[in-house]
C-alpha positions, 0 to 999 in steps of 0.5 A: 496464497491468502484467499482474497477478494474485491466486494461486489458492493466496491465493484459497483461504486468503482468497476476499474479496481484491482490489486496486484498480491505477494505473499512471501517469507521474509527477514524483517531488519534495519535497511543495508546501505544499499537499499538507502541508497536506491531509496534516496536516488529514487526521491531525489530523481522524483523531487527534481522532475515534480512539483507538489501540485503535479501529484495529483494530476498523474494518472495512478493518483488521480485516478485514485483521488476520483475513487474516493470522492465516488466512495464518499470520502475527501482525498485531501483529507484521507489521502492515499498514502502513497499521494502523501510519500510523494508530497513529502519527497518533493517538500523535502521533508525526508521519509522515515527509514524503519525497516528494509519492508518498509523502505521497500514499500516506499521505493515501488510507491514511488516508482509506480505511485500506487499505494502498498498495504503491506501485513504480518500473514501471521495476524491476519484471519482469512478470508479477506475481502477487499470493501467499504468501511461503515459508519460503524467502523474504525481503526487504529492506523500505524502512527496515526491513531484512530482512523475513522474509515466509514467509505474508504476502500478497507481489507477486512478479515474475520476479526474486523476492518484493518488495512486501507490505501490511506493507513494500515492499523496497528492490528496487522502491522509488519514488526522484527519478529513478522516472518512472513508478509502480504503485501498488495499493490492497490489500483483504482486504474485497473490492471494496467501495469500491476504485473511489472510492478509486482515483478519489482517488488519480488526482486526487491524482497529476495535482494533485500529481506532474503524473500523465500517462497514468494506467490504473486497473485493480480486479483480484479 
């Protein structure tokens, strides 16, 4: 299991973190019918039950959303990926099917509203720790280009920063040839539910990327 831990320097600023670890092989391919169709029930149910300004009222992002404006970065403007999946599911803007690890990142955001950091094992070089970008860090995220990550809460390895709630760099990116993946749920709420939700997750991984040898892990 990759050796990972939270930054006594995190702890201080927000005592109430934790994240709910998987690591497992997998098949890395175009989402089955299936898994589409779970995935567009799920925004569908999301979209008739919220409204945009309910996102940041439930209690996993609010909760998150005080935690950044305690590390010193805007939430608006750095938001949580998952805070952004479910802003675009209930404007109706579609979300974008690129791989089953992808889709099913997606599908336990929107049931748990925690955000999903999800890596290539191969390309990672531990130890990680979980900490707070400088101001002399940055990154290039997945389709964002670069990201200036000096306060948000960010993985690093010995090679550098790559991996936050808000956007994953490039660096680390899960791609068709990825055979064995990290993924983290990140809570700001404490353990609270990270364990059902990792439990999802695993059965998801073994229905649709024939997971193999998946450990689970909650670190806090």
């Amino acid at each position: 299991m990759l050796d990972i831990k939270i930054s006594e320097e995190l702890k201080l600023k927000w005592e109430n973190i934790a994240i709910g670890s998987l690591e497992a092989d997998v098949v890395v391919k175009t989402s089955d019918k299936l898994l589409i169709n779970e995935l567009d029930q799920a925004c569908e149910e999301f979209a008739a039950t919220h409204k945009v300004e309910d996102i940041s009222k439930l209690q996993v992002i609010a909760d998150s959303r005080r935690a950044y404006k305690t590390f010193g970065k805007d939430p608006a403007r750095y938001r949580l990926s998952s805070e952004a999946l479910l802003r675009r599911i209930v404007k109706e803007k579609g979300i974008y099917h690129i791989s089953n690890i992808v889709d099913i990142n997606n599908l336990i955001s929107i049931a748990s509203f925690y955000s999903i950091c999800a890596f290539d094992r191969a390309k990672l070089n531990p130890p990680v720790k979980f900490t707070i970008g400088t101001k002399e860090d940055e990154y290039y995220g997945i389709g964002r280009g670069l990201i200036n990550i000096e306060n948000l809460p960010v993985f690093e390895d010995t090679e550098g920063k790559f991996g936050s709630p808000t956007s994953d760099s490039e660096r680390v990116k899960i791609t068709d040839q990825t055979k064995q993946i990290s993924m983290n749920i990140i809570s700001f709420s404490g353990v609270n539910d990270l364990e059902n939700h990792l439990k999802r997750l695993e059965e998801n991984l073994i229905q649709f990327a024939e997971a193999e040898h998946v450990k689970t892990e909650i670190i806090n």
